[in-house]
C-alpha positions in Angstrom: 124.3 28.7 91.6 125.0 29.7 95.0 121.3 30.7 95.5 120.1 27.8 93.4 121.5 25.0 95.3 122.4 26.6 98.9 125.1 24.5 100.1 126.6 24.7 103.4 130.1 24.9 102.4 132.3 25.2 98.8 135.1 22.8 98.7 137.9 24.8 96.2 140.1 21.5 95.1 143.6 21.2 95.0 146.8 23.7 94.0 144.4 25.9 91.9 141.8 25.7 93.8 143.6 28.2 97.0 143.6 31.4 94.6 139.7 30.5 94.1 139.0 30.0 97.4 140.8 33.2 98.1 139.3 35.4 95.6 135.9 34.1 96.5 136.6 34.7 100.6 137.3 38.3 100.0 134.3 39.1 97.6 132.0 37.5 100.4 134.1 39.5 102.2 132.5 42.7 100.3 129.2 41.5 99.8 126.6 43.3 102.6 126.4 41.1 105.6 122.9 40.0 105.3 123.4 37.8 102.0 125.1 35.0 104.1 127.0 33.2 101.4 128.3 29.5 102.3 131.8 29.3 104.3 134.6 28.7 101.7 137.1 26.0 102.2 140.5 24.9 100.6 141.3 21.7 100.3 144.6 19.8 99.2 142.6 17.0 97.6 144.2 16.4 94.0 142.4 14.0 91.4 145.4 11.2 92.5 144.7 11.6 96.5 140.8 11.1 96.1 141.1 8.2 93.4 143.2 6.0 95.3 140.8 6.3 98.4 138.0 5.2 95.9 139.4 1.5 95.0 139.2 0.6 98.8 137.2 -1.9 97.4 138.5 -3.2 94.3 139.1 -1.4 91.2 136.3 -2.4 88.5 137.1 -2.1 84.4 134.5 0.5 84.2 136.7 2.4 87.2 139.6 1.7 85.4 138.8 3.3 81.7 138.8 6.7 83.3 142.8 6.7 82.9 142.3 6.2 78.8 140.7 9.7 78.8 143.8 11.1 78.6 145.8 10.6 75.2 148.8 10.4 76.2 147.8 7.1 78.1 150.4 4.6 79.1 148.5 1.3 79.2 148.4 -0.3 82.7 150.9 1.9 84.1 148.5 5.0 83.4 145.8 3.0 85.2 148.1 1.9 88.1 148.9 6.3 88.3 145.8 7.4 87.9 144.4 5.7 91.1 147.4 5.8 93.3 149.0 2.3 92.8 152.5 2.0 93.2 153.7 0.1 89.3 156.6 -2.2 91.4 153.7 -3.6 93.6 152.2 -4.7 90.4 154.7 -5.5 87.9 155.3 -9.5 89.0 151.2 -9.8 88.5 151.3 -7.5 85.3 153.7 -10.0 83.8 151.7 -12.8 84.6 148.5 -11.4 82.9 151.0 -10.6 79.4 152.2 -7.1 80.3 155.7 -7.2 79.3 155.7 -3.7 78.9 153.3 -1.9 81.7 153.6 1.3 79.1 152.7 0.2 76.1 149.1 2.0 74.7 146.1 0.4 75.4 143.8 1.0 72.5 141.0 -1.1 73.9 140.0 -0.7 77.7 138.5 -4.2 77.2 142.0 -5.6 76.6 141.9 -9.3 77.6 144.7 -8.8 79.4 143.8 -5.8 81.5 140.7 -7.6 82.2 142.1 -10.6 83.6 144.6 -8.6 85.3 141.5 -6.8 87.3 139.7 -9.9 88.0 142.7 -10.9 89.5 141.9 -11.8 93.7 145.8 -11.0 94.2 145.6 -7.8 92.4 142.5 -6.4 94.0 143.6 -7.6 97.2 146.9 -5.5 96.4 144.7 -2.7 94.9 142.2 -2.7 97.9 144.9 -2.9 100.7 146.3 0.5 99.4 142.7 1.9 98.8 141.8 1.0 102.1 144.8 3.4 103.9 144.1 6.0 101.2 140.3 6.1 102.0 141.2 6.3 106.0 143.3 9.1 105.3 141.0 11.5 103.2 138.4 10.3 105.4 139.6 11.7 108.3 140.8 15.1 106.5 137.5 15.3 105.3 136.3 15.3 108.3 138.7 17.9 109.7 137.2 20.0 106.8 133.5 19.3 108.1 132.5 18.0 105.2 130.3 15.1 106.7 128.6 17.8 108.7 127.3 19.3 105.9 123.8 18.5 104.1 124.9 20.3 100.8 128.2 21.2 99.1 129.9 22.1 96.1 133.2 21.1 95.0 134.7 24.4 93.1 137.6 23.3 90.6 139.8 24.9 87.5 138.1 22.5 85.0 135.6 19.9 85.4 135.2 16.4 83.9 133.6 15.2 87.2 136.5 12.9 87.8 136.8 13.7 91.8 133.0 14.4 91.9 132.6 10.4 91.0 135.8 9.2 93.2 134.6 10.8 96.0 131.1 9.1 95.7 132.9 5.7 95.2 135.3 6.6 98.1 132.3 7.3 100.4 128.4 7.1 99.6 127.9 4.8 101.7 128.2 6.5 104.7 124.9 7.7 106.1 126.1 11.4 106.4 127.5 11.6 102.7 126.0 15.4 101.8 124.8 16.0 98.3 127.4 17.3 96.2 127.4 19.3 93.5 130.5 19.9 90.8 131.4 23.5 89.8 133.4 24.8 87.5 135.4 27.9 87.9 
């Protein structure tokens, strides 16, 4: 892949991602000098931390359904963790919209309730408030990492469902010097 694609840099993701980026440092390490594989870099940027920096403008339903893919799903409450959203700044809303219970299943992401609860302007005001400090943040650790610098990367993870490929992309594709990224699974 790495000859394939050529990107400047591979992003290894999160906790699991250090022993990657580790065992991929020291076999470039023993690869002959000439072969001039991309610069490996670790970063703390977990599924949670990249998904709340990607609602800096409003979380949509179709944003939303990612947090039924798991089936242990909590109903709004798994939607308000999966994108970094604090369940106390939502509750008094969540009641209002006929959540008396922000845990109960959600069977149907099309709930009427969850849907009037997004279209909400007071929610995604709430919801874009906290996106907008979250996207600042990664922004500028991104940054740090050079990854604005770079025409091509890869983002290197333990699994891959292309959940932090798409968060990033909603986080930050609008920026001129967003590099084409690529997801790879370890």
């Amino acid at each position: 892949k790495i000859e394939t694609v050529k990107p400047d840099k591979l992003f290894f993701l999160a906790r699991d991602g250090y022993l990657f980026e580790r065992m991929y440092a020291r076999w470039r390490e023993l690869e002959p000098a000439d072969r001039n594989w991309p610069e490996p870099v670790y970063v703390y940027a977990s599924r949670r931390v990249v998904a709340a920096a990607s609602v800096a403008e409003g979380l949509s339903p179709e944003q939303a359904v990612v947090a039924f893919y798991n089936p242990k799903q909590q109903g709004l409450l798994s939607v308000l963790k999966t994108f970094g959203l604090p369940a106390e700044d939502f509750s008094d809303l969540a009641r209002e919209h006929g959540f008396s219970d922000l845990n109960e299943p959600l069977h149907d992401w099309r709930d009427t309730r969850l849907l009037t609860f997004l279209a909400d302007e007071r929610v995604q005001s709430r919801i874009r408030l906290i996106g907008e400090v979250a996207r600042e943040r990664l922004q500028r650790y991104f940054e740090q990492q050079g990854f604005f610098t770079c025409e091509r990367v890869a983002l290197v993870d333990i699994g891959w469902n292309g959940t932090i490929q798409k968060f990033l992309q909603d986080a930050f594709s609008k920026r001129p010097d967003y590099p084409d990224v690529h997801g790879w699974y370890f």
